[in-house]
NULUM-553963 format. One record per residue (C-alpha): x, y, z. Coordinates in steps of 0.1 Angstrom, whole numbers, always signed. Example, Ala and Ser with C-alpha at 12.3 -4.5 7.8 and 13.67 -1.06 7.14 Angstrom:
2
REC    east   north      up
REC    +123     -45     +78
REC    +137     -11     +71
// end
This chain:
585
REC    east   north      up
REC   +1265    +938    +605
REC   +1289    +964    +626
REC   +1298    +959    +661
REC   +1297    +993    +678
REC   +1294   +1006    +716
REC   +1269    +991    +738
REC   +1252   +1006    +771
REC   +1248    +987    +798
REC   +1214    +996    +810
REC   +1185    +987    +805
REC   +1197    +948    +812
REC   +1185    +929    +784
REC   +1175    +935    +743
REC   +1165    +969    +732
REC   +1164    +974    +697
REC   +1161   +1007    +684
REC   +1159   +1019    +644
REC   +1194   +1019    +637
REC   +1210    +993    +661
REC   +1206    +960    +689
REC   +1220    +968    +723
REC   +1230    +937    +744
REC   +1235    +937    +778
REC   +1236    +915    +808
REC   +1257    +909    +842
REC   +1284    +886    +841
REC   +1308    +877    +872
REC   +1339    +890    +863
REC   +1356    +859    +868
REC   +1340    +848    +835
REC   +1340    +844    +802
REC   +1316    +861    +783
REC   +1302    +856    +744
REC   +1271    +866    +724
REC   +1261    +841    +703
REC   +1239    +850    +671
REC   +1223    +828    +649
REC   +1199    +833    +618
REC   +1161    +826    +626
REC   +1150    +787    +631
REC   +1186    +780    +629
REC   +1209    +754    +656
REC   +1241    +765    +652
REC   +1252    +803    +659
REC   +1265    +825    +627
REC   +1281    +850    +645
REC   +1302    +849    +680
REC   +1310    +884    +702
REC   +1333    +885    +729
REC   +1317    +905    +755
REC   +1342    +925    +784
REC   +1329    +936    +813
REC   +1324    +976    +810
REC   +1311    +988    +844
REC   +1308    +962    +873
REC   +1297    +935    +862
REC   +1271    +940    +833
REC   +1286    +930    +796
REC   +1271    +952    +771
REC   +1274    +957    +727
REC   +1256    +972    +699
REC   +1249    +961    +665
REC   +1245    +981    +637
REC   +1230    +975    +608
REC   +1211    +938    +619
REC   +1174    +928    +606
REC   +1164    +917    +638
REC   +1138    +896    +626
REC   +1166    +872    +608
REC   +1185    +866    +639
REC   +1177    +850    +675
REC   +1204    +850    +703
REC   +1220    +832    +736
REC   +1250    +839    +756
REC   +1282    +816    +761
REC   +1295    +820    +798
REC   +1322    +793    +806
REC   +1313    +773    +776
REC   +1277    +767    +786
REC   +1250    +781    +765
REC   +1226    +805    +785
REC   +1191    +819    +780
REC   +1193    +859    +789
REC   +1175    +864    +822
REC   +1156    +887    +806
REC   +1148    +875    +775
REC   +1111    +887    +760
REC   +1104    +858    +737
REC   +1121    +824    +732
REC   +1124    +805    +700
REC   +1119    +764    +700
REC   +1095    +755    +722
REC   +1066    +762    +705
REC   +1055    +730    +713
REC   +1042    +717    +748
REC   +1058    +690    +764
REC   +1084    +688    +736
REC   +1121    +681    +757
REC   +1140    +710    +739
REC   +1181    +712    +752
REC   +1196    +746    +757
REC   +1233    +727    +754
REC   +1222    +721    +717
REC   +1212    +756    +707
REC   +1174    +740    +709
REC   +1163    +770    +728
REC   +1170    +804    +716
REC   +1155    +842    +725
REC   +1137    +857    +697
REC   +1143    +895    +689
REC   +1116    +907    +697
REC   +1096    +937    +684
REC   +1069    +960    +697
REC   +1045    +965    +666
REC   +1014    +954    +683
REC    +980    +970    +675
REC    +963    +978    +709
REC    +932    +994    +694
REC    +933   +1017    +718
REC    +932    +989    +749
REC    +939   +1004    +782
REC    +935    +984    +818
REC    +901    +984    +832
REC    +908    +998    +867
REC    +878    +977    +882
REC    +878    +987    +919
REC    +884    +962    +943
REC    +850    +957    +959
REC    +831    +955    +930
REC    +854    +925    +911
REC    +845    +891    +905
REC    +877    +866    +903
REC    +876    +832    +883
REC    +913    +818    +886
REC    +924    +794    +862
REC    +949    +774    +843
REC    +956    +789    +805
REC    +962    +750    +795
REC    +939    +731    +817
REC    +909    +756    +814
REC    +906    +744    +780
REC    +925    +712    +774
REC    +898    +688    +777
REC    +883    +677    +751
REC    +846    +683    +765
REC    +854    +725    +764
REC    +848    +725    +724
REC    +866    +749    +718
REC    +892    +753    +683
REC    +923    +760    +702
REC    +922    +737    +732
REC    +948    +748    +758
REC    +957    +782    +748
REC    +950    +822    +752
REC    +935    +817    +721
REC    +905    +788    +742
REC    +901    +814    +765
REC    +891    +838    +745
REC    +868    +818    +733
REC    +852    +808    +762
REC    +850    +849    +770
REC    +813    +851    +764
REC    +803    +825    +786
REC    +825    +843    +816
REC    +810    +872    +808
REC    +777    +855    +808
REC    +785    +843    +845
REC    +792    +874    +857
REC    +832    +877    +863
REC    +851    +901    +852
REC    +886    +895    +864
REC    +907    +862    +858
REC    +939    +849    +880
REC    +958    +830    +849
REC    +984    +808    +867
REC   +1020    +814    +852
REC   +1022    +822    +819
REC   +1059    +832    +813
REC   +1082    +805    +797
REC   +1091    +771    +822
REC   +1102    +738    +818
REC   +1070    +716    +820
REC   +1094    +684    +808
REC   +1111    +678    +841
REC   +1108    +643    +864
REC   +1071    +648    +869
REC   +1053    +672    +844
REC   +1055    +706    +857
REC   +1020    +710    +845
REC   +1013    +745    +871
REC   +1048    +766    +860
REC   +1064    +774    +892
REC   +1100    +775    +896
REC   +1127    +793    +876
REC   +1115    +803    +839
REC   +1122    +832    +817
REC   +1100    +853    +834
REC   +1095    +885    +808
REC   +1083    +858    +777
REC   +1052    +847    +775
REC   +1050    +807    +770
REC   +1050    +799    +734
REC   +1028    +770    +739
REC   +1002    +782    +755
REC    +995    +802    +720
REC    +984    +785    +692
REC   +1005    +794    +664
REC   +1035    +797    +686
REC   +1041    +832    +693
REC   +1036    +840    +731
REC   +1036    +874    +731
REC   +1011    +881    +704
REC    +991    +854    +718
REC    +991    +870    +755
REC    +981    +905    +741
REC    +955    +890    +719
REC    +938    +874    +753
REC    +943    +904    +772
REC    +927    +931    +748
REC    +901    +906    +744
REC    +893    +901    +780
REC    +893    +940    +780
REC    +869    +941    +752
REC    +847    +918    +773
REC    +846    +939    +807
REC    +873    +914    +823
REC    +903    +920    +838
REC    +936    +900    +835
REC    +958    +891    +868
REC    +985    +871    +866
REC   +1002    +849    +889
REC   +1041    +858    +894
REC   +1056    +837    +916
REC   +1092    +842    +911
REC   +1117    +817    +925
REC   +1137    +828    +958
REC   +1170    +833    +936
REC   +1152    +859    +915
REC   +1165    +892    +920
REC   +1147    +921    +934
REC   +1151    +946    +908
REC   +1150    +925    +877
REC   +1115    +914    +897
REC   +1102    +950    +900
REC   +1114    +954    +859
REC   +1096    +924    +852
REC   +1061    +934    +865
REC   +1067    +971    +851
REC   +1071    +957    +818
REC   +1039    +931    +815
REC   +1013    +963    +829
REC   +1038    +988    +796
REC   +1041    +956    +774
REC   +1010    +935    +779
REC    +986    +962    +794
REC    +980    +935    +825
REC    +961    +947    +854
REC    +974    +934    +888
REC    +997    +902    +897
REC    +991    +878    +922
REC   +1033    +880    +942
REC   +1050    +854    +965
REC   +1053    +879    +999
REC   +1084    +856   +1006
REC   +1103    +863    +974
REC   +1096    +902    +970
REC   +1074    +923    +991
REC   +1040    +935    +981
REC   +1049    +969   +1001
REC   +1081    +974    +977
REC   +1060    +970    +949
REC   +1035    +990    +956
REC   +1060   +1016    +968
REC   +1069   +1016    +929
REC   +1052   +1050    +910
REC   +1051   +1031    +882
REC   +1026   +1001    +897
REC   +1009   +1027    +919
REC    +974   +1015    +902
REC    +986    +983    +896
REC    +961    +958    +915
REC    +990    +938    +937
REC    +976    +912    +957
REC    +986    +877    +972
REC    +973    +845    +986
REC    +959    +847   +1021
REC    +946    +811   +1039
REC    +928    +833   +1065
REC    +892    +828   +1047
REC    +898    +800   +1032
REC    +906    +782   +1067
REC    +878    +799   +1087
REC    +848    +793   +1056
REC    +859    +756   +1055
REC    +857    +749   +1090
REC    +827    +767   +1095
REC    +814    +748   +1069
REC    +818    +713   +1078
REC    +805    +724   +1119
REC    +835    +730   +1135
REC    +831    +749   +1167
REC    +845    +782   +1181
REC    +844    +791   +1144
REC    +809    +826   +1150
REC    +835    +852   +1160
REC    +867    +843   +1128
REC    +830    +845   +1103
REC    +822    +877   +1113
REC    +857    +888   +1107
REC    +857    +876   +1073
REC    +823    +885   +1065
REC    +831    +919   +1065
REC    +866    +922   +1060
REC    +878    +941   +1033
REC    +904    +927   +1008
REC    +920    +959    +990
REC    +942    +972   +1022
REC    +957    +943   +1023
REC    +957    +929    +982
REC    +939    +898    +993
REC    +909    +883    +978
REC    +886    +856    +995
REC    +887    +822    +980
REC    +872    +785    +994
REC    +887    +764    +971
REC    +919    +770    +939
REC    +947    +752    +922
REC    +967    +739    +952
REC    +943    +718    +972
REC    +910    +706    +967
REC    +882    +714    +945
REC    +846    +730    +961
REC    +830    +692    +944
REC    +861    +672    +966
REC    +860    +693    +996
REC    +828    +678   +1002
REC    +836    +643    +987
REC    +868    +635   +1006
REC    +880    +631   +1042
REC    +917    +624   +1028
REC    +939    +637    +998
REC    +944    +610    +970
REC    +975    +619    +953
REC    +988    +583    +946
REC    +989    +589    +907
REC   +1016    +621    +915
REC   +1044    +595    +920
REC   +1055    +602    +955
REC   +1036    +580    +977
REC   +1007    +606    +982
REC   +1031    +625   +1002
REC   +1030    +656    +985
REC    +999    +679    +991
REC    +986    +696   +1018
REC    +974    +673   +1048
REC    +953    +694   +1065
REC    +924    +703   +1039
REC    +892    +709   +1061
REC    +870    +689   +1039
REC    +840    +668   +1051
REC    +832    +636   +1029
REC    +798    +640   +1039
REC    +792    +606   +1050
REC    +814    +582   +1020
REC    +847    +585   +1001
REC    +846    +593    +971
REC    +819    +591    +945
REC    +788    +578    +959
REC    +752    +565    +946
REC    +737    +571    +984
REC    +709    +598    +978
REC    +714    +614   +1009
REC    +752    +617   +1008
REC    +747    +632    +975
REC    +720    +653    +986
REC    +741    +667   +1016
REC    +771    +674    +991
REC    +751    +696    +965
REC    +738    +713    +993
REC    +771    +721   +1009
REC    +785    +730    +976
REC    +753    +760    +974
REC    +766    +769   +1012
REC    +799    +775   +1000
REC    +789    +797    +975
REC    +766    +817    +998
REC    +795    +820   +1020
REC    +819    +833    +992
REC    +800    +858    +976
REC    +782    +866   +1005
REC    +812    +882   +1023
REC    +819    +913   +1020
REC    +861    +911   +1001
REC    +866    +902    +967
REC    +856    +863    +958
REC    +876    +848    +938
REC    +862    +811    +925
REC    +880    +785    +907
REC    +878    +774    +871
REC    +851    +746    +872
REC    +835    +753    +907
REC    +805    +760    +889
REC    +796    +727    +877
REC    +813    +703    +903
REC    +846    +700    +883
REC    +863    +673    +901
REC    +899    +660    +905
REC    +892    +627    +924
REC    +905    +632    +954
REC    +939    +646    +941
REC    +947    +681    +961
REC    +976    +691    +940
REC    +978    +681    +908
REC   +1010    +703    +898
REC   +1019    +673    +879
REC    +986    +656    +862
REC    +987    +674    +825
REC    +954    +651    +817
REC    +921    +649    +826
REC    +927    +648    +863
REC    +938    +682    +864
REC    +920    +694    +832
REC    +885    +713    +836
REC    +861    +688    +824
REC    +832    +708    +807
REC    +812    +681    +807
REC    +799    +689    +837
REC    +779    +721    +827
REC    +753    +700    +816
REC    +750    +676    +842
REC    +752    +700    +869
REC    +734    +730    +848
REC    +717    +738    +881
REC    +743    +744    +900
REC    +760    +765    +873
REC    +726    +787    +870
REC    +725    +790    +908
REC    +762    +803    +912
REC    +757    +828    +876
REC    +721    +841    +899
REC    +738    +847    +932
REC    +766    +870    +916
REC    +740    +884    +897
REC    +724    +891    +934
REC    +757    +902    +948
REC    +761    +928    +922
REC    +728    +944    +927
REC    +730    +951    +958
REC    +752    +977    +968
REC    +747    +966   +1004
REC    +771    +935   +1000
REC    +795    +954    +981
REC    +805    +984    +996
REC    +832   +1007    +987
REC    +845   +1011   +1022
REC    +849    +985   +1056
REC    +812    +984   +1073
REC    +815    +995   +1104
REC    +789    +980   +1127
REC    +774   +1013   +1138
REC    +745   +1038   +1130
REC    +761   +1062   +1102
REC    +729   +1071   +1083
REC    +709   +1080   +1119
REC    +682   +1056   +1106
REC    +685   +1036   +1137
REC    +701   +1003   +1126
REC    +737    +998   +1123
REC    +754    +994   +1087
REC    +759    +957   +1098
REC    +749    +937   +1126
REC    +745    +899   +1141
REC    +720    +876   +1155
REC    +710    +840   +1166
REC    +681    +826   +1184
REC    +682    +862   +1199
REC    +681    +890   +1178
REC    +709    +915   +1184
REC    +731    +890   +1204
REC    +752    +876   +1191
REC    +762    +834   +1192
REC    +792    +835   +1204
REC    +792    +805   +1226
REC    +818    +776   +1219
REC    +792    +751   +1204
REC    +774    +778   +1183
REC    +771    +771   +1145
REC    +748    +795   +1133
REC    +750    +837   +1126
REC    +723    +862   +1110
REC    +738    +887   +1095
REC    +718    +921   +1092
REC    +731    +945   +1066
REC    +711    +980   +1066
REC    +705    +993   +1029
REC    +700   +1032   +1043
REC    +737   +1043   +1034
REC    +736   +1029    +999
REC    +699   +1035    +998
REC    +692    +999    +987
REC    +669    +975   +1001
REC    +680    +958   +1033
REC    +692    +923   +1036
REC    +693    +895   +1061
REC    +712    +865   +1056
REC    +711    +836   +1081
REC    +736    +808   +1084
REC    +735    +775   +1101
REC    +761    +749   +1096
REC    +749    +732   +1129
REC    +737    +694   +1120
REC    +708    +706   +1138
REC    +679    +731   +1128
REC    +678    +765   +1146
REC    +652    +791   +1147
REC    +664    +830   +1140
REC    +646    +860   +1159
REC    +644    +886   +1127
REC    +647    +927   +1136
REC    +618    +944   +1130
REC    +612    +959   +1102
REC    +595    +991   +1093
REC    +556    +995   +1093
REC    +550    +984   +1056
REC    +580    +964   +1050
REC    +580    +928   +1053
REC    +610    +900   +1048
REC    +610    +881   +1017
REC    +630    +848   +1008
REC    +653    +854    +983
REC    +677    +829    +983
REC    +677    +796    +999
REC    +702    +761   +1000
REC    +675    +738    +989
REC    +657    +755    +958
REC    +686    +785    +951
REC    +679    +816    +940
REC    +638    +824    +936
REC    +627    +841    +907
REC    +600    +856    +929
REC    +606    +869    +965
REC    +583    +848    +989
REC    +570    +867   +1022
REC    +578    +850   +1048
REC    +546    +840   +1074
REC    +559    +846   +1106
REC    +581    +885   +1104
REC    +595    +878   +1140
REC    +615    +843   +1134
REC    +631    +820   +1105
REC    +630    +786   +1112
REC    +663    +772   +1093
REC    +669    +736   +1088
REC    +704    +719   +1096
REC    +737    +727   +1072
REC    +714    +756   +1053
REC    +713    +791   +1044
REC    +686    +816   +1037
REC    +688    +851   +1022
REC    +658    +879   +1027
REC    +657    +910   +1011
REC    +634    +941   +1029
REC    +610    +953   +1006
REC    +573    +974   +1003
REC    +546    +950   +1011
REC    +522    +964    +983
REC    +549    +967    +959
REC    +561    +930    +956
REC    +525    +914    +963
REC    +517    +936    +930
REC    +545    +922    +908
REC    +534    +884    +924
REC    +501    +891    +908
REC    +515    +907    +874
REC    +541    +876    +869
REC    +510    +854    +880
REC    +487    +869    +852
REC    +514    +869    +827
REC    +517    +830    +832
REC    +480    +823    +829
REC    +476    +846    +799
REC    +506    +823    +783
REC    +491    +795    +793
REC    +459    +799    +777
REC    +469    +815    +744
// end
């Protein structure tokens, strides 16, 4: 091993064929040492003094290293220190192992770029055709009810790939995945805060290696037609520039499609300023939907005019996507089973957590035998769902959503590394309707190019057939309900500009039922149900009776497609005959 010249930039590790370059920034007012030590070992072998060379940043080379035998830290003023940007650490393989840095416990690995992509490339999905599903890499697959071999891992999510697929997403928000301390006062169960954000968490892989396990998920998710988002918080003392490196290096290193920023710690406008991330999806929370579909929801008033906005308000402009329910707050099953947050078991006096949720108990606290309360609930739950993929942005749901996953009444489980803030997979078999419901309607939304269009509707005439692109209704068609106390809204959304059928979707959170007036149609055409709260998605359209009004119960929604008369009433009779052949044989 020769100690040679170093260059200061790139900050960090690069290891070439012939040498190790080391380099980071150092206050000048420091001491400054590289520490080496052979692989799996606790105490260094080697010790370099490091001056600084220009400003700041330390840099040296070695020459003639294996750098598969060594790992590394940094000594600044006696204290042992990770490198900011360090790709993969060494001794915390294990989750929720207490690993000190003081006692050369934690080390950075040397790590080497001699993964087989097999060709792998990101997926470049555009933005109105994507289907989110944001989850937890541990949670998602912790519990013991997900059967699958490696519970809590990349590796369990690809495993539970097919049955995404089967659902119909293909993009996933994976909260942080990068290195953290999870043993802290309360288990730091989510990730945020500082962390060692260029290496992939060794524990959430299950044979330890991070960064092999992170590529593995991500050219599998590729494989399967689904994206991979993560979520990159940064902390506020992060800076800018080792930021902008960060995410440059996880779309070169880990092929990864689009992250999910904190607009308060680094800009999404700088970022996308950057040629590098230029078709990089870049995107970030936004309460605006969230607040308005809740609301609306549960019958608040004043609420016909914020829909309507969100209905057809597109999410690419400005990188949002539309979401009822993820990680910090309630789920979709406890927004409609709690008034209040129930965070006791967090440790701080159920003071932590949002306050102000927007949830309706639906008549009792909690779990409940009542058959109406229970009744109402599962029907709000469909509602939400109408309301989500209904809109026009990109939905995003959250990781158990689909079969009333629950987390009893705790709205921020940041903490709760058990079955409180696990998915629990049991309930894909209790709640197997639901779950088929939710898997039909994105099925619905993605067949019809009506609810997904490429570009903002614009609530005029731009195919001269006479209807606007989009349009609303109440108890009057082409008026709009926009009085205070109104909790109802037909939207109309014309099929001529992406020649598909037409569609009709009528809402009504009032506690009260409402009749629609229903635009006329032309000669030949007729309204059929599609999609209703009470019995979901039909397998068979149903004409409706009456062509001039929909008579909608209270908290319920009801979808109609446009089609030929003749043409459905003929696959009603084929499906009919099919049946009573089966039947008799």
């Amino acid at each position: 091993m020769r100690e040679v010249q170093g260059y200061p930039l790139p900050l960090g590790v690069q290891i070439s064929k012939d040498r190790v370059n080391f380099s980071i920034a150092v206050p000048a007012d420091k001491d400054c040492q590289l520490l080496l030590y052979r692989t799996g070992r606790k105490k260094p072998c080697r010790q370099f003094d490091m001056k600084p060379m220009i400003g700041e940043v330390r840099c040296i080379a070695l020459e003639d290293i294996e750098p598969g035998d060594y790992e590394y830290n940094y000594l600044i003023n006696k204290e042992v220190v990770t490198d900011p940007y360090v790709k993969a650490i060494a001794g915390k393989e294990r989750w929720g192992v207490k690993k000190e840095l003081s006692e050369h416990e934690i080390r950075g690995r040397l790590q080497m770029s001699d993964y087989d992509w097999e060709g792998d490339h990101t997926l470049q999905i555009p933005y109105h055709q994507v289907i989110a599903y944001s989850l937890h890499i541990r949670g998602f697959t912790r519990h013991p009810s997900s059967k699958v071999k490696a519970k809590g891992t990349f590796q369990g999510v690809i495993e539970k790939l097919e049955y995404l697929k089967d659902l119909g997403i293909n993009q996933i928000h994976c909260m942080p995945v990068y290195e953290f301390e999870e043993c802290q006062i309360y288990r730091n169960y989510w990730g945020y805060g500082a962390g060692s954000y260029f290496a992939p968490k060794s524990a959430y892989s299950a044979d330890g290696d991070g960064a092999r396990g992170l590529k593995d998920m991500v050219k599998a998710c590729h494989r399967s037609g689904i994206e991979v988002v993560l979520e990159m918080p940064f902390c506020t003392a992060a800076d800018k520039m080792m930021m902008l490196e960060c995410l440059r290096y996880y779309v070169m290193e880990y092929h990864i499609d689009g992250f999910i920023l904190n607009p308060f710690v680094i800009s999404t406008e700088s970022v996308h300023a950057d040629p590098f991330l230029k078709n990089t999806k870049i995107m970030e929370h936004e309460l605006g939907f969230q607040t308005v579909m809740r609301r609306f929801l549960k019958g608040d008033e004043g609420m016909i005019h914020d829909v309507i906005y969100w209905l057809k308000h597109h999410s690419k402009e400005q990188g949002i996507f539309n979401y009822i329910t993820d990680q910090n707050g309630f789920t979709l099953n406890d927004l409609v089973s709690y008034d209040a947050k129930h965070n006791e078991e967090n440790g701080e006096h159920n003071q932590d957590g949002p306050d102000y949720n927007y949830s309706w108990n639906c008549g009792a606290e909690g779990p409940s035998r009542k058959k109406a309360v229970m009744e109402l609930r599962n029907h709000q739950i469909f509602n939400a769902f109408f309301l989500l993929f209904l809109a026009q942005g990109t939905p995003c749901m959250l990781a158990g959503d689909e079969f009333g996953n629950s987390q009893k009444g705790n709205n921020n489980v940041y903490c709760q590394d058990n079955p409180i803030g696990w998915t629990d997979w049991r309930g894909l078999e209790k709640k197997k309707e639901l779950h088929d419901f939710v898997k039909e309607l994105i099925a619905f939304r993605k067949s019809h190019p009506i609810l997904t269009p490429e570009r903002e509707l614009q609530g005029i005439d731009l195919s001269c057939c006479g209807v606007p692109d989009v349009s609303y209704h109440g108890e009057e068609a082409w008026q709009i309900p926009g009085e205070v106390s109104s909790r109802q809204l037909g939207v109309y959304y014309s099929g001529a500009q992406t020649k598909s059928e037409d569609c009709y979707v009528a809402y009504n959170m009032h506690w009260l039922e409402h009749v629609f007036a229903l635009p006329a149609l032309p000669k030949g055409y007729g309204w059929y149900v599609k999609a209703t709260t009470e019995r979901g998605m039909l397998d068979v359209p149903v004409l409706l009776k009456d062509q001039r009004k929909l008579e909608l119960k209270e908290r319920s929604v009801t979808v109609l497609t446009a089609e030929r008369i003749v043409e459905v009433e003929t696959k009603r009779n084929e499906n009919i005959t099919t049946l009573t052949d089966d039947q008799s044989s």
